[in-house]
C-alpha positions in Angstrom: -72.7 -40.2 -161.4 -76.2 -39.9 -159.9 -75.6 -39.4 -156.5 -78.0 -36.9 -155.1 -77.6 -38.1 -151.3 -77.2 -34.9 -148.4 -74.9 -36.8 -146.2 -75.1 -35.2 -142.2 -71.4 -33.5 -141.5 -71.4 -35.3 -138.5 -71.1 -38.9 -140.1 -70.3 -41.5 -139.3 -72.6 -41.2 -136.4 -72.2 -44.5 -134.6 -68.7 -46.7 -134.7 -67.9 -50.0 -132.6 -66.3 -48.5 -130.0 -69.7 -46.8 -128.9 -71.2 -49.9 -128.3 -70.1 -52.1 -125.6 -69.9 -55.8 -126.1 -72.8 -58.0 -125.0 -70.4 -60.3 -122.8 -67.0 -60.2 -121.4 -64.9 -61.7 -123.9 -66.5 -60.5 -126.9 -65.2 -57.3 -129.0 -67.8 -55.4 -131.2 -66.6 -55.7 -134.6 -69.0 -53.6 -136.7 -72.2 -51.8 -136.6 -74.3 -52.5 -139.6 -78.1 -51.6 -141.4 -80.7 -50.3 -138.7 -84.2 -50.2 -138.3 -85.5 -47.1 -137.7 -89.0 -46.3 -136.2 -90.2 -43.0 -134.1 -91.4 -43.8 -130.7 -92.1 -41.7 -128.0 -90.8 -37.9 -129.7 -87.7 -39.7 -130.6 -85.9 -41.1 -133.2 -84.9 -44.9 -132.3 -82.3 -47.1 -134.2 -82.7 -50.8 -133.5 -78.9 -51.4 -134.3 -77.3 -54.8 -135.8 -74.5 -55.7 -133.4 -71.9 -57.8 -134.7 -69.6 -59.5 -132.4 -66.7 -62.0 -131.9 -64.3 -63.1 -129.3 -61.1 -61.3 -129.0 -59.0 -63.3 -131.0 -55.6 -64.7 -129.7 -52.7 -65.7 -132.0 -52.6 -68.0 -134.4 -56.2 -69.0 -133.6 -59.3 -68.2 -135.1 -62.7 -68.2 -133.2 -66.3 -67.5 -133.6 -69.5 -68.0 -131.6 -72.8 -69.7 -132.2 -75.6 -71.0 -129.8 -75.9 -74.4 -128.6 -78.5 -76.4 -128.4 -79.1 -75.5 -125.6 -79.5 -72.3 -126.2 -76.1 -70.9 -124.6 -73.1 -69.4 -126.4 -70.5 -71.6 -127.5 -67.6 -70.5 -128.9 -65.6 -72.7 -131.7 -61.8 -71.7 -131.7 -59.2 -73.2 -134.5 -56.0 -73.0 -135.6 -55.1 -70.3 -138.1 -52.8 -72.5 -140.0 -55.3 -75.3 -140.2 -55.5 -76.7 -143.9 -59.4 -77.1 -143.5 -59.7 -73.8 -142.3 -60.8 -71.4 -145.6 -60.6 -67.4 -144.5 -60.9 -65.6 -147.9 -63.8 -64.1 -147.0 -64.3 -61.6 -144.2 -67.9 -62.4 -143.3 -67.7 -66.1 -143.5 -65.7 -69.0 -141.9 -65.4 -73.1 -143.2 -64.2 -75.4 -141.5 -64.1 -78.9 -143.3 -66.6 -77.8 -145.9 -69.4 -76.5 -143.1 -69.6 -72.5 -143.2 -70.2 -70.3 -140.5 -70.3 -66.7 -139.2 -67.2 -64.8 -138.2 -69.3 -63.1 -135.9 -72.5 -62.9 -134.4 -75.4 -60.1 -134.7 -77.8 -59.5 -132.2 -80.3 -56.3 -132.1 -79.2 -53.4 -129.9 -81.6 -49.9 -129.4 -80.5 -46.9 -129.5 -82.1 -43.2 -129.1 -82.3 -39.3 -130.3 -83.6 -36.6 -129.3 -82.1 -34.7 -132.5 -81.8 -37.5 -135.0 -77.9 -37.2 -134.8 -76.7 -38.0 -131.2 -77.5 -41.3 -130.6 -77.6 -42.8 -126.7 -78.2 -46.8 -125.7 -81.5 -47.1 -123.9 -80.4 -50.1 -121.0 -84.2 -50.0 -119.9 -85.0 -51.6 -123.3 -83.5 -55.3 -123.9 -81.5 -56.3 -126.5 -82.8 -58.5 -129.0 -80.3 -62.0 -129.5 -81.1 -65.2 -131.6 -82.9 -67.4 -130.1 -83.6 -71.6 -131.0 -82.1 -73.6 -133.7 -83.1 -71.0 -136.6 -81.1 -68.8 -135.1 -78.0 -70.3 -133.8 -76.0 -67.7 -136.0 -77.8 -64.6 -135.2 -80.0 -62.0 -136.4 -79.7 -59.3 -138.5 -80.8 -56.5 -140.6 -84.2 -56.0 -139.0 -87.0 -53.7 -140.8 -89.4 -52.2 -138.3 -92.9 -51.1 -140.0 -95.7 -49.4 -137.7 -98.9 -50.3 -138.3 -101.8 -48.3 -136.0 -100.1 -49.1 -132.5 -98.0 -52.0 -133.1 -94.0 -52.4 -134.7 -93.6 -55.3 -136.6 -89.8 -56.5 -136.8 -88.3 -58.4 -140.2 -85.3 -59.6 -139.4 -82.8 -62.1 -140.7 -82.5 -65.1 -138.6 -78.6 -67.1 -139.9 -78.2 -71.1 -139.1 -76.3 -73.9 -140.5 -80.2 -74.8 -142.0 -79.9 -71.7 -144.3 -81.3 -68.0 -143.9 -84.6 -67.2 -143.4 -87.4 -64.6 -142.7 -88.2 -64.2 -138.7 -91.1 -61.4 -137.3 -91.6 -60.0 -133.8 -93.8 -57.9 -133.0 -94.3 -54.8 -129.9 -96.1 -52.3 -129.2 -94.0 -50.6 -125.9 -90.4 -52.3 -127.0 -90.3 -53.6 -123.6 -92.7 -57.2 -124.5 -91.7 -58.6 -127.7 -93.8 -61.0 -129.0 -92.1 -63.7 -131.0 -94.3 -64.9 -134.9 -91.5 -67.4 -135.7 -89.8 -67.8 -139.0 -92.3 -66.2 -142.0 -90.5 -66.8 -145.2 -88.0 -69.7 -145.1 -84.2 -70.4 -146.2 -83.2 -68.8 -148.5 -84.8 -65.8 -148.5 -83.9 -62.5 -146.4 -84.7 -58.3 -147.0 -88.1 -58.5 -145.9 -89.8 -54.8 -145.9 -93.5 -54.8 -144.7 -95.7 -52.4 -146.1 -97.2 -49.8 -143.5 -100.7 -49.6 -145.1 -102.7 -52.7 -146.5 -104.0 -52.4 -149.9 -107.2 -53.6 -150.3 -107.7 -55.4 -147.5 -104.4 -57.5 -147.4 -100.7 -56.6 -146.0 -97.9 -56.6 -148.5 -93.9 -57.2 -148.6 -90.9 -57.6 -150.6 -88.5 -60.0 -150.0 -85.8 -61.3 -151.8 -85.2 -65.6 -152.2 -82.4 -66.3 -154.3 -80.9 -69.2 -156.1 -77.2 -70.5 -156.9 -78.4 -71.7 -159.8 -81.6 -71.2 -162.3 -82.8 -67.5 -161.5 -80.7 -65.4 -159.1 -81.0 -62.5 -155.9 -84.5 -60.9 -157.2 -87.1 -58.8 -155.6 -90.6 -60.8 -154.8 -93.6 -59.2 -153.4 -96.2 -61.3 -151.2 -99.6 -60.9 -149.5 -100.7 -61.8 -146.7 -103.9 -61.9 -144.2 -102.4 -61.8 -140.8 -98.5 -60.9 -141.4 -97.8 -64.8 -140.6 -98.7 -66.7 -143.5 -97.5 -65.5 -146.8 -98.2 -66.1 -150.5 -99.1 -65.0 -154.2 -95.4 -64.4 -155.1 -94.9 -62.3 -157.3 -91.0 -61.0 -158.6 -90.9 -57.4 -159.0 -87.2 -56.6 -160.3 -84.3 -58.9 -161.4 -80.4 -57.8 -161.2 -79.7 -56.3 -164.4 -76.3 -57.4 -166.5 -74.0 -54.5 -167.0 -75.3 -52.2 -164.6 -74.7 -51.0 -161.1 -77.3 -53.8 -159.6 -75.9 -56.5 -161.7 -75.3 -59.0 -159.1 -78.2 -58.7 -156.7 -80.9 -56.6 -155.6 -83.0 -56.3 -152.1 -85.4 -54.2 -150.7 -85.0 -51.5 -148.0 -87.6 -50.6 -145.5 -91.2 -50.1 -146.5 -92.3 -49.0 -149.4 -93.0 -45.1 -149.0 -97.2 -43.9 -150.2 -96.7 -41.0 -152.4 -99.0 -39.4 -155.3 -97.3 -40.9 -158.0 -97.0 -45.1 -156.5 -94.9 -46.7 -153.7 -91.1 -45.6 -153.5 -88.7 -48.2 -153.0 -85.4 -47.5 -151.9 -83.7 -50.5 -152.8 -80.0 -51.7 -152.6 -77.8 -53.5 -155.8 -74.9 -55.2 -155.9 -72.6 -55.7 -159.0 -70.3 -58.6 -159.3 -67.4 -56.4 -157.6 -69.8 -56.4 -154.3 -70.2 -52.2 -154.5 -73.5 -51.8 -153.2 -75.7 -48.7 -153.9 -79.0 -47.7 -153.3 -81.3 -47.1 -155.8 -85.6 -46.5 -156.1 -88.7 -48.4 -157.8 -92.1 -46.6 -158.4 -94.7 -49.5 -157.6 -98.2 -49.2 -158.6 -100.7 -47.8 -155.3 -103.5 -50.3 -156.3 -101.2 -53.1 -157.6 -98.1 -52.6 -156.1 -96.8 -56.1 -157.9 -96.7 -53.8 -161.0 -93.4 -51.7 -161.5 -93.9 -47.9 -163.1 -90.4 -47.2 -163.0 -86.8 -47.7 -161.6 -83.2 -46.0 -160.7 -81.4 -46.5 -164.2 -78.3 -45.3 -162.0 -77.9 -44.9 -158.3 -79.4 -42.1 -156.1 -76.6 -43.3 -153.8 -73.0 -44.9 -154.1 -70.2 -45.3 -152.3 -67.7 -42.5 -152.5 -67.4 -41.1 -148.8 -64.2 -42.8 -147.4 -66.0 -44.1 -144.4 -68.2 -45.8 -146.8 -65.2 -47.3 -149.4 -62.4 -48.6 -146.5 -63.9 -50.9 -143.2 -65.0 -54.3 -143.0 -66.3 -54.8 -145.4 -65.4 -51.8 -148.3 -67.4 -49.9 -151.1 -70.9 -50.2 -149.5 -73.8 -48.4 -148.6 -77.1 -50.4 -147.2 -80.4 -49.2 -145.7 -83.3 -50.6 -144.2 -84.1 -48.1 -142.3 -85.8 -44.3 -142.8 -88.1 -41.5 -141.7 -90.1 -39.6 -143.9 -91.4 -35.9 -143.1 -93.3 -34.3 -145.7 -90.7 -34.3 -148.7 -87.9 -34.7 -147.0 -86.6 -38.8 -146.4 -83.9 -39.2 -144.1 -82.3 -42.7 -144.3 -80.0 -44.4 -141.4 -77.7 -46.3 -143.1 -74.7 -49.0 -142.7 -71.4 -47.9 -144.1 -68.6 -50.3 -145.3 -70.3 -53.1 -143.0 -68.6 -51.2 -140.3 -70.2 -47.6 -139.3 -73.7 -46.3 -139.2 -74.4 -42.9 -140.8 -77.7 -40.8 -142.2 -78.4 -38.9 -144.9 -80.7 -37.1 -146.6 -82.8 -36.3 -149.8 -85.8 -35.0 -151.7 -88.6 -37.6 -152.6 -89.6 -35.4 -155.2 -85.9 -35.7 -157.1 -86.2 -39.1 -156.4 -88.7 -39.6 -158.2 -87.8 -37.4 -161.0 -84.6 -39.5 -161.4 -87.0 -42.6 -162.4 -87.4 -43.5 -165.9 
């Protein structure tokens, strides 16, 4: 085992119960995966907040938004025979799936990087339009010169897809529409363009010919994307045999851009793991995690909603010293810490 992570003593450092539920009615379920950004001196988390009714018996429920643009919550019987609930993260009903709960962006703030307080002056972020109707989650913030630029999955029946935002105060979002459509998700903006044109990873996948692969893409204005290129497949037999995805942005250092990256294998264990990327041609790949840097072996990160994980798209770096935020389990959010420099001497 390769796990060279520094967890903080004081994880997990958010749970559900320290979040209050956007509406009466609804129960947080989990925290899960933050962006993480520095504005103001502090250390800001833009938490995903996943949510569902409180449940009564023998019925199951879940929200989406209408068309017209309200929540609308769908209730069924337990004991339904179209009713299929063998998976914890998804619900179908008569051979149409859906969420069993719904994520919408929450910030939160620190002064030490550890004790984390909601802000109520800054708005949450929720879905929004028929792209949406099942929420957003897992948002990457990247700052380039003044401005935060917000990746972010946006879930409906129509598939999952690529949204941006953008803000330069948090208070006056600006909404860029969907970027990269179904299916594709794990969108990580670079924080520097390279010669002359903005880069990201991203991460389409297929059911059937090809499977969950990194891409990189370039770009003019952040809107419009294209050259795709992929950068790293899942590899058979090993800890990211089932899928891969990026993390946040890539991370400038002497040697290429570091990627912290997460795999899957066909048990769903997720770890993190790192690709070296050329700094001229970042489409080229120097090296990679032949085992993880990170895997799940805290118990808060093997037992919750969703066991045996550990996800990130979120960090801050400070000289060599990276300090990731992290989602635990689908259920907690926790941070840890490492050396970029035994990172990258890890790669081969």
């Amino acid at each position: 085992m390769a796990d060279i992570a520094k967890r903080f003593a004081q994880n997990p450092l958010l749970g559900p119960a320290d979040i209050p539920p956007s509406l009466e009615g609804m129960n947080v379920e989990c925290l899960l995966n933050p962006g993480v950004f520095r504005f103001k001196n502090k250390t800001w988390l833009l938490l995903r907040v996943a949510e569902r009714p409180v449940q009564s018996p023998g019925k199951t429920s879940f929200p989406i938004l209408a068309e017209n643009g309200r929540l609308q919550i769908l209730e069924f019987d337990s004991a339904d025979p179209k009713l299929d609930l063998s998976d914890a993260r998804i619900i179908s009903y008569d051979n149409k799936d859906y969420l069993t709960t719904m994520s919408h962006l929450r910030l939160v703030a620190s002064e030490d990087g550890i004790n984390f307080s909601e802000h109520p002056s800054y708005p949450a972020m929720c879905g929004q339009g028929e792209l949406e109707a099942y929420g957003i989650e897992d948002c990457r913030v990247t700052q380039i010169e003044e401005t935060y630029y917000l990746t972010f999955t946006q879930v409906s029946a129509h598939g999952v897809g690529v949204g941006l935002r953008s803000t330069t105060d948090w208070r006056m979002i600006r909404e860029l529409g969907m970027i990269l459509p179904p299916h594709n998700k794990d969108c990580a903006v670079f924080d520097d363009r390279i010669g002359g044109k903005y880069y990201a990873l991203h991460r389409p996948s297929s059911q059937f010919i090809g499977g969950n692969y990194i891409w990189i893409a370039e770009s003019p204005d952040l809107v419009h994307w294209g050259q795709h290129r992929c950068l790293a497949h899942s590899r058979p037999g090993m800890w990211d045999s089932a899928r891969v995805g990026a993390g946040a942005a890539p991370i400038r250092t002497s040697n290429g851009w570091l990627e912290i990256y997460h795999g899957a294998d066909a048990q769903n264990r997720y770890c993190l793991g790192a690709l070296l990327l050329d700094l001229e041609q970042p489409w080229k790949v120097l090296a990679r995690s032949s085992e993880p840097i990170m895997e799940p072996i805290a118990e808060y990160e093997r037992i919750g909603f969703f066991g045996n994980v550990v996800f990130t798209n979120g960090h801050l770096v400070t000289g060599d010293e990276l300090t990731i935020y992290y989602g635990a389990s689908d259920s907690v959010i926790c941070g840890a810490r490492f050396s970029i420099e035994q990172i990258l001497q890890t790669l081969s």
